[in-house]
Structures are given as structure tokens and as C-alpha cells.
C-alpha positions in Angstrom: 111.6 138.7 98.7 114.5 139.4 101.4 112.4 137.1 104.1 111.9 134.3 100.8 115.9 134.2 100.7 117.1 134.3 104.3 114.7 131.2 105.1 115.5 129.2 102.1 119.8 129.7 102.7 118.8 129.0 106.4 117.0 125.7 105.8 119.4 124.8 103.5 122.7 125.1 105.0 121.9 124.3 108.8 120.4 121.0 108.2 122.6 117.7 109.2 120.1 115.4 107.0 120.6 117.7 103.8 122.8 114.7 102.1 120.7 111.8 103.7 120.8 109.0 100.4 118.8 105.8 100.1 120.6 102.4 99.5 118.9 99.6 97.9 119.9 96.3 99.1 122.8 93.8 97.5 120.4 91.3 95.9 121.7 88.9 98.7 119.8 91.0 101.1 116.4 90.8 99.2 114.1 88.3 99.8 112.9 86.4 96.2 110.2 83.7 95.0 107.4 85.6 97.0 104.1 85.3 95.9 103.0 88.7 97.3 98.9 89.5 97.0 97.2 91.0 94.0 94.7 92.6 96.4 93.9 96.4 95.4 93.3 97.4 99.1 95.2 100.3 99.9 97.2 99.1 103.1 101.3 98.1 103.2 100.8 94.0 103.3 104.1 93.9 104.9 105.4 94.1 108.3 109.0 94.2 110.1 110.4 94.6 113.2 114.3 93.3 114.2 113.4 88.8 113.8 110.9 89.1 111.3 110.0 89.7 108.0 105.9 89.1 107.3 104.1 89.7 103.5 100.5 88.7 102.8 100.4 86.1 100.3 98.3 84.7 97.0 96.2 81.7 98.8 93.5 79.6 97.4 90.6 79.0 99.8 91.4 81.6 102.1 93.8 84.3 103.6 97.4 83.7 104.5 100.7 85.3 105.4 104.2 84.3 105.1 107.1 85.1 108.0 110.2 84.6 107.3 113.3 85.3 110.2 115.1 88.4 108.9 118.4 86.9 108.8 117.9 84.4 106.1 117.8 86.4 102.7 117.8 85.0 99.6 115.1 82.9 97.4 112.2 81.8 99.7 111.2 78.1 99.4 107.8 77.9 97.3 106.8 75.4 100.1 107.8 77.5 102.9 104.9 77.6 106.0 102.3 79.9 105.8 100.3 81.8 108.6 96.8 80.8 107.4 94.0 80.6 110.1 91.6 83.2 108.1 88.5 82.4 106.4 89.3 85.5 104.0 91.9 87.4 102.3 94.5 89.1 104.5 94.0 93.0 104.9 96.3 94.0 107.2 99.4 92.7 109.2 101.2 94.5 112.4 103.7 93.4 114.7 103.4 94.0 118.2 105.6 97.0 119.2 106.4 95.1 122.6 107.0 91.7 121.7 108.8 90.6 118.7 106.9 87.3 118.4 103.4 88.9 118.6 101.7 89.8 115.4 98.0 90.9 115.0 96.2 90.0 111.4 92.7 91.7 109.9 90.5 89.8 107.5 87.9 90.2 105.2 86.3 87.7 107.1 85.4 90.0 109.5 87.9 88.9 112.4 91.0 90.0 114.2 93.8 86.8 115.1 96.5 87.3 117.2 99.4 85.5 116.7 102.6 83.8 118.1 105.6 83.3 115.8 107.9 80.3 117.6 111.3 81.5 117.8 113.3 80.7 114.4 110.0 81.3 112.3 107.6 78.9 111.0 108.3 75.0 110.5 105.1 74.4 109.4 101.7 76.3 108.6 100.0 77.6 111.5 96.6 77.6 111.8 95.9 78.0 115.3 95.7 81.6 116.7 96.6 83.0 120.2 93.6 85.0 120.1 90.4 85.3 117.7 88.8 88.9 118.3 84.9 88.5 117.2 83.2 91.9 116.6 82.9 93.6 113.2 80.1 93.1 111.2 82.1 93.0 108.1 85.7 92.9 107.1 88.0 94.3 108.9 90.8 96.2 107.2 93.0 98.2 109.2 94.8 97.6 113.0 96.5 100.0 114.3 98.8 99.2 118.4 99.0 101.5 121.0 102.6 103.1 120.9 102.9 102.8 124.1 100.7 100.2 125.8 101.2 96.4 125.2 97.3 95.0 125.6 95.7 97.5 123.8 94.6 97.4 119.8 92.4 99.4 117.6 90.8 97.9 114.5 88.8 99.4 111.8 86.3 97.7 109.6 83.7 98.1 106.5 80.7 99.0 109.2 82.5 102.3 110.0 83.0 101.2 113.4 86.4 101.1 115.2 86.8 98.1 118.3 88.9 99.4 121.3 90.3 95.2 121.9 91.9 95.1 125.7 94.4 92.3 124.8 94.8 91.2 128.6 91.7 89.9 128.5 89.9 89.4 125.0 87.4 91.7 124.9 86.3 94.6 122.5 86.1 97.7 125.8 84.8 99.9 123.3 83.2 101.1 120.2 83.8 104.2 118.5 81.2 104.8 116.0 81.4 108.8 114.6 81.9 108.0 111.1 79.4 107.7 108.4 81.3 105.8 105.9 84.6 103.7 106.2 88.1 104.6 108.1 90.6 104.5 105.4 93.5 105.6 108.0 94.4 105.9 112.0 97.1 107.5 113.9 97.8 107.9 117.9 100.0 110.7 119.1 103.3 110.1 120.9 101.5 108.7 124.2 98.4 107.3 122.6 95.7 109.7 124.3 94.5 111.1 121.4 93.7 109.2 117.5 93.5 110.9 114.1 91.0 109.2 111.8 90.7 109.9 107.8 87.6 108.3 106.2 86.0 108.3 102.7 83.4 110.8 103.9 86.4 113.7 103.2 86.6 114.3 107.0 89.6 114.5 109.5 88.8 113.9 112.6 90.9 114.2 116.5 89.3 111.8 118.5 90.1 110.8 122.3 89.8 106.8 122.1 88.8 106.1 125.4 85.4 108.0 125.3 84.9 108.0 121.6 84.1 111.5 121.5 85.2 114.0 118.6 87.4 116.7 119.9 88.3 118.1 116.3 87.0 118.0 112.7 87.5 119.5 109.1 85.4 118.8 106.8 87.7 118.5 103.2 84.8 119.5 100.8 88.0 120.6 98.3 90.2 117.5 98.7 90.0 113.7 99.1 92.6 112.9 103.0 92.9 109.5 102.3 96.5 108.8 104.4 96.8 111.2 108.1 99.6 110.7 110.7 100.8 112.8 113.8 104.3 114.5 113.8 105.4 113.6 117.3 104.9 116.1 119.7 104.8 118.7 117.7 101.2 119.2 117.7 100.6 119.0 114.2 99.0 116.2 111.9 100.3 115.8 108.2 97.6 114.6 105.1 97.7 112.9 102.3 95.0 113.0 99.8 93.7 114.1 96.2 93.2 118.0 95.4 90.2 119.2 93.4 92.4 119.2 90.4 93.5 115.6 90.8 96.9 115.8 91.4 98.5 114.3 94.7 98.9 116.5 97.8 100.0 117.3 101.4 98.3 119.0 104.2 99.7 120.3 107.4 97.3 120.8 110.7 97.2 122.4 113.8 95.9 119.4 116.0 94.1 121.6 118.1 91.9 123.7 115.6 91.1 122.1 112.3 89.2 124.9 110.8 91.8 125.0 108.0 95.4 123.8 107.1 98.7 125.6 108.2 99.5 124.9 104.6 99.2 122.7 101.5 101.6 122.1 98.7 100.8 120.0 95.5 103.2 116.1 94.8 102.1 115.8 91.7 99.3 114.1 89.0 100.2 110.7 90.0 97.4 108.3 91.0 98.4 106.0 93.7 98.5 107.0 97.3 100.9 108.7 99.3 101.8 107.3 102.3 103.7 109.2 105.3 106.1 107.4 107.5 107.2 110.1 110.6 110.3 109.6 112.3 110.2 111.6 115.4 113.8 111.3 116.2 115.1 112.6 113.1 111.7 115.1 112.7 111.6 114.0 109.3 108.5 112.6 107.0 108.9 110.2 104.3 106.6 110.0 101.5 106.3 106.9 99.4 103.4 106.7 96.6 101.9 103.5 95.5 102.1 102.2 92.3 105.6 104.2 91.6 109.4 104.0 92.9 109.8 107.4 94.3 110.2 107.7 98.1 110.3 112.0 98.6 111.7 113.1 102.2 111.4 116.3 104.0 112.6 118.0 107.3 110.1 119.1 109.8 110.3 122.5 111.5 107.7 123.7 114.0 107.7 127.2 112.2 107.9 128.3 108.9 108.4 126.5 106.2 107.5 124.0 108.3 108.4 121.2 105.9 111.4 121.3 104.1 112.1 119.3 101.2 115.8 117.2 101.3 116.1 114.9 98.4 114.0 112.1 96.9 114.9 108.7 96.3 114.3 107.2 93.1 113.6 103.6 91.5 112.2 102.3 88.3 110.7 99.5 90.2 107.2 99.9 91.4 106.0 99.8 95.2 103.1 98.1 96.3 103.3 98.9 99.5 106.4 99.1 102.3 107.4 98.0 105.5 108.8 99.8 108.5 111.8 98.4 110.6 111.4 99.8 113.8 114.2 102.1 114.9 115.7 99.9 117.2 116.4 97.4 114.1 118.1 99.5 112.3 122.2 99.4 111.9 123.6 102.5 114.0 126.9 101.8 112.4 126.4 102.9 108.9 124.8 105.6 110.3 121.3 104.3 109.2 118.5 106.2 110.3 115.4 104.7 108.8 114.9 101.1 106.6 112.0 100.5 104.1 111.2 96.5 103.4 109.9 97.2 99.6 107.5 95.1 98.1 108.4 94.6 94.3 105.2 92.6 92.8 107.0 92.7 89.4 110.0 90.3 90.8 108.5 88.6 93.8 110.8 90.1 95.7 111.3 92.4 98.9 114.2 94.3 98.8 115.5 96.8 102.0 116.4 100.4 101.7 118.4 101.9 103.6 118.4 105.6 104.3 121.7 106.9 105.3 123.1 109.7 106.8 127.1 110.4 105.4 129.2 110.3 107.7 133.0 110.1 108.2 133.1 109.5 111.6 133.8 106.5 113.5 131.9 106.8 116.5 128.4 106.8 117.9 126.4 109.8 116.5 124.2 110.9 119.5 122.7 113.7 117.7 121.4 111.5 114.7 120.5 108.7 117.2 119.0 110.4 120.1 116.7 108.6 122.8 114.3 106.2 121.2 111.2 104.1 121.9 112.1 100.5 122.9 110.2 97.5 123.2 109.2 98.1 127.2 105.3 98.8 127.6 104.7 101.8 129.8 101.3 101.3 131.3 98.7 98.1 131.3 95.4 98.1 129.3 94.1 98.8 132.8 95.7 101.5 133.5 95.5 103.7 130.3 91.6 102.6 130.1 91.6 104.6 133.4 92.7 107.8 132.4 96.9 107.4 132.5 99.0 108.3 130.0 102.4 107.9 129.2 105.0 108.3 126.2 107.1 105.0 125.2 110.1 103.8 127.4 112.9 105.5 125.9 116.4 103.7 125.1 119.7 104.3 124.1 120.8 102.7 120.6 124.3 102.9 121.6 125.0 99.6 122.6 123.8 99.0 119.7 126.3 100.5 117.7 129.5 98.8 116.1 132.5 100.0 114.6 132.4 99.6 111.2 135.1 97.9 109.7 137.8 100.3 107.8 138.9 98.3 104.8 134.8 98.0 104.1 134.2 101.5 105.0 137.0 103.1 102.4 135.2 100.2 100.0 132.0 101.8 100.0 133.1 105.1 100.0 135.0 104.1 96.9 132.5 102.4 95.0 129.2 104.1 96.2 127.9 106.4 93.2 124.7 108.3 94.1 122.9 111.2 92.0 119.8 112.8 93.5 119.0 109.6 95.7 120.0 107.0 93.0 122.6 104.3 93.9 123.9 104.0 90.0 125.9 100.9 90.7 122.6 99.1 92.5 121.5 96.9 90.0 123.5 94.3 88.8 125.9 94.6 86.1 124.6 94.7 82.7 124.7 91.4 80.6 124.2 92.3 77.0 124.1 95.1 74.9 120.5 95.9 75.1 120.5 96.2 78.9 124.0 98.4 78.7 122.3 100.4 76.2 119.7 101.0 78.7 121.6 101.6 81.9 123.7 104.6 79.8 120.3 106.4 78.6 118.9 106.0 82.0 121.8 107.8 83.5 122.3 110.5 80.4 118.6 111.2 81.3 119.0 112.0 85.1 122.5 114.0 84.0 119.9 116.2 81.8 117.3 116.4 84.6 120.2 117.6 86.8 121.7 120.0 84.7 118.2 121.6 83.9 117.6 122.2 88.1 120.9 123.5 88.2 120.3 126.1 85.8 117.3 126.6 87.7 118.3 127.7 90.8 121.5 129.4 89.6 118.8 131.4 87.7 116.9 131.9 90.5 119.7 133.1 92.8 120.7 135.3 90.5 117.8 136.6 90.6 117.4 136.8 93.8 120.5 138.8 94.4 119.4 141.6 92.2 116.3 142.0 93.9 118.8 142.7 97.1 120.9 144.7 95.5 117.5 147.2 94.4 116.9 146.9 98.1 119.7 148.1 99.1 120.0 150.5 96.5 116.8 152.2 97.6 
């Protein structure tokens, strides 16, 4: 019990993302009047990087998306053009890591379509694809870039097959067909050399790409992995799935022997998915389920506890699925450290959130914003077909950073009011009764919820110190 205590002070007190809070977006900074798909597939239907904002659309005869330039918030013109080239609904969208301008598409009519945005966005609906990538017998629902290699894309489809596409020059270079049933997930490692693959046959599986072969495999008789990413270079992979009791969990694994997880700890009995978002700079996961508001974060350590639990963000508003802005998007000045794009079917709407570290300082933070990936490519197609691997071209997100203002810094120090995660002032004000009534039972409630964990873990430290004292006494 002495060993439970000095690790949980020590993972509690030593961390500098213990107070990290998530900002929803001014409704100025949402974007509204978007039709966003009623498809039930389990993928994000939204993509960002630093121009663009693209959601897959409602579209009669066909699939479509819609891109909009980032800059221009606000309520999205019914008519506005539409990317919508595919025979069949929209699956999956991705920008290009490399090139802001370069987005890749999956359809349920069985192709892949490369794309070129013009700069500005869309004036009128594009049709015409850079690049049509024939191969999948049937439809194709995931795509997946190398981190660090510009002309090189994975795709997934419904014939259990995955297409290695060398971009440079059109082709599909390879086929990696080891699973029986369909690939619900992929994942490269920091320098792309190795892929983690979940599928529906309750199987994780390490794969190295370039040969196809299998290099690792657990076989989940006791769980359903339905989500799997890699934690950076920490040699581990993270799961999401379904346990035998149906509640939502986590698993973490040793990349290099997947006889059984390093550990497992239940969510809860929600239904939707959990998807994990890694940020390697930061070492932190992010855990967002479909279907509700909650976005859970933790801390990753390479020994025990190995995942740490920080806060979790809360909203009453469903997600149907969430966009990533790439790191180098986000704003170094308010000491942002990660950005969701939230897709709120309910409303129509996308609305950012920002995930914030607090603090009072008013100059760069090198140890929140260390060396990240940039938009350079670090090898050819060529070249990493060959054998050659290499991490992401690093950069510095200093330049990047600008002074925030002081009058608008005391502001939002001032009017910011957060409780577990929650911005209480990020709605907009209440107009009648009804919706005041509301907004003062929804906060009484979380006052409760916080005053019952209180008495929690003073109970439990209490506790806790008696055992030491027994200890000691014998």
C-alpha cells in the first residue's frame, strides 16, 4: 500500500499537464449550416490541417465532401462547392501531411481520388481528381499516409486487403492480404517501418508494410480492439475495444511481444467507440467516444502506471466523429497544445476545441512545445520501398509563436470559469427562463459530482495515511 501511495503523489504532483482544460470555440469560430453525413461507418468524416477545414457531406446521387479555408467561420452557404468526383458515399477523408492542398478520399465505390484544393478553397464543385487509384474489389473505407514519406498511401477495403499506392507514380506496389475479415483500424510508428492493424476477426496484428509479413499477433478471444494506435517511440501500442462484459475499454502492448497486454483498465458501459488521438510531443493520449461529449486525457509514462489519468473534458453535445489540426496549426501563444474540429450532427455545426495548458508566462514554452514534425517529406516512395527509414523532419514552432496581447490575456483570465474540463460561460447566454433554469441545474449537478470525488479521495487519503502510520508503528 506504501508503493500504491508514493506513485499516485508522484504522478500527481510532478506533472506540467495536470491542469491542461478544453476550450470550446466562440460560436464565431464554429462553422454552421453543414449538412454533415448520416453514414453509421465508424471513421472521423472530418479532416484539418492549418488552410483547411474538410466534412463529408449528405449527397444525392453519389459521394461528396465539402472544404472550406479555415479562416472563414461562420454559417456556410447551402450552395457552397462540393468535392464530388465519387460514384459512392464518402468513407474516409485525409489531408496530405506534406502538402496542405493535397487530400486523399475513400469510397464505397471501391476507389481512392487524390485531390488538389486551389488555393482559397473551392469556387465551384470539383469533379475532376488528380489521381484515381483502381484496385479494391469493394469499398474502400480507411486511408491511412505515411508520417514521414510524401508519395506513399495505405488504404483498406471490404476485401480484407490493404493497397501499398506509390503516389509518384500511380500504382498499387503492394498488397497485404493477412487478414481474414475487414481492417477496422491502421497505425504506422514514428518512421513508418512498421503498421498496427485491428480487424473484426478480434486480432492485433504488427505488420512490416513493405513485405506484408506478420511480425506480431494477439488473438483478443476476451475483447472486441476495434480502434489501435502507436505511442511514439515508446514501443508500445494502445487499444480500444469492447470487454467481455460490454463495457468500453483500453489496452496497453508491448510492440514487440503481444502474447498479452501490459495492462487493461475498463471506460465505461457506453456503446460508441473510443477513439485515441497520441500526441508524441506532449506523451499524452486523448480519448474521445462516439456518440457522447466526453473527450478523457491521460499522461503517458514508459513505466508504471504507465497511463495516468489528468482530467476529462465534458459536453452535452454529441460527437460524431473529430478532426485533428496538425501541431503545427495550432496557436503557441495561448499555450495550445492540441485542437479538436468537433462534428455536432445535432446543429450542423463544427466547433474547435482547444486544449490548453495554463500558463502565466509570456514567452515561448520550449518544454510544452518541443521539436515537432513539419510538413518536409524525409525520404521518396523510392527510397523507403527500398529499405530506408527515417522519422519526420523536425521543426521549431517558435516562430510560430506570438505575444499575446495583455488587456486580452487579463480578460480571459477574468472571465474564464472551468470545473473539471467544462468552460461554464461557453454557451451563450441564456434567453428565457426555461433555458436559465437549465444552465443552474446543470451546474448544481457537476457541483454535487465534485463534492462527492472530493469526499472520495479525502476518504481515501485518510485512509491511506493510517495504513502508514501501522507501518511505521510495526
Amino acid at each position: 500500500m506504501t508503493r500504491e501511495k508514493m506513485s499516485w503523489q508522484s504522478t500527481y504532483r510532478n506533472s506540467k499537464f495536470r491542469h491542461v482544460y478544453g476550450k470550446v470555440g466562440s460560436r464565431e469560430q464554429c462553422y454552421e449550416g453543414i449538412p454533415i453525413t448520416h453514414s453509421v461507418h465508424d471513421n472521423h468524416f472530418c479532416a484539418v490541417n492549418p488552410k483547411f477545414l474538410a466534412v463529408v457531406t449528405e449527397s444525392a446521387g453519389g459521394g461528396a465532401f465539402i472544404v472550406i479555408p479555415l479562416h472563414k467561420p461562420g454559417r456556410i452557404d447551402p450552395h457552397h462547392p462540393k468535392v464530388c468526383g465519387h460514384q459512392g458515399s464518402v468513407m474516409d477523408i485525409k489531408w496530405s501531411p506534406f502538402m496542405d492542398n493535397i487530400i486523399a478520399s475513400s469510397s464505397e465505390d471501391c476507389t481512392v481520388r487524390i485531390w488538389q484544393i486551389p488555393e482559397g478553397g473551392l469556387r465551384r464543385n470539383m469533379t475532376e481528381a488528380l489521381m484515381i487509384l483502381i484496385g479494391h474489389s469493394r469499398r474502400a473505407g480507411l486511408i491511412e499516409w505515411h508520417p514521414s514519406c510524401s508519395g506513399i498511401l495505405l488504404s483498406a477495403g471490404y476485401d480484407c486487403k490493404i493497397l501499398i499506392w506509390n503516389l509518384e507514380e500511380g500504382v498499387a506496389v503492394k498488397m497485404i492480404d493477412s487478414h481474414p475479415d475487414v481492417v477496422l483500424c491502421m497505425s504506422f510508428n514514428t518512421d513508418g517501418s512498421l503498421l498496427a492493424t485491428s480487424c473484426k476477426d478480434k486480432k492485433l496484428r504488427i505488420i512490416d508494410p513493405r513485405s506484408g509479413k506478420v511480425l506480431q499477433e494477439a488473438d483478443c478471444k476476451n475483447t472486441r480492439v476495434n480502434r489501435v494506435v502507436f505511442l511514439g517511440n515508446l514501443k508500445r501500442v494502445l487499444t480500444t475495444g469492447v470487454s467481455r462484459w460490454n463495457t468500453r475499454q483500453i489496452a496497453l502492448w508491448d510492440q514487440e511481444d503481444l502474447s498479452a497486454p501490459i495492462m487493461e483498465e475498463e471506460i465505461d458501459g457506453l456503446s460508441g467507440v473510443l477513439f485515441p488521438f497520441y500526441d508524441p510531443d506532449t506523451h499524452m493520449i486523448y480519448l474521445a467516444g462516439k456518440g457522447d461529449g466526453n473527450i478523457r486525457y491521460y499522461e503517458v509514462s514508459p513505466e508504471k502506471p504507465f497511463l495516468q489519468l489528468l482530467m476529462e473534458f465534458r459536453s452535452p453535445a454529441p460527437q460524431k466523429g473529430l478532426g485533428l489540426m496538425p501541431k503545427r496549426g495550432v496557436d503557441v501563444g495561448e499555450c495550445e497544445i492540441f485542437r479538436f474540429y468537433k462534428l455536432v450532427t445535432l446543429k450542423n455545426m463544427v466547433e474547435p476545441i482547444s486544449m490548453i495548458v495554463p500558463r502565466r508566462s509570456e514567452s515561448f514554452q520550449e518544454d510544452v512545445f518541443p521539436m515537432t514534425a513539419g510538413a518536409e517529406s524525409a525520404l521518396s516512395a523510392e527510397e523507403w520501398l527500398s529499405g530506408t527509414d527515417r522519422g519526420p523532419v523536425l521543426i521549431s514552432l517558435k516562430e510560430a509563436y506570438k505575444r499575446p496581447n495583455p488587456a486580452g490575456l487579463r480578460a480571459s483570465r477574468r472571465d474564464r470559469r472551468t470545473v473539471k474540463g467544462i468552460d461554464l460561460l461557453q454557451n451563450t447566454s441564456p434567453n428565457t427562463d426555461k433555458e436559465l433554469l437549465k444552465t443552474v441545474h446543470r451546474q448544481q449537478d457537476e457541483l454535487r459530482k465534485l463534492k462527492h470525488q472530493l469526499g472520495e479521495k479525502d476518504q481515501r487519503i485518510r485512509q491511506l495515511e493510517l495504513e502508514l502510520k501501522n507501518l511505521r508503528n510495526t
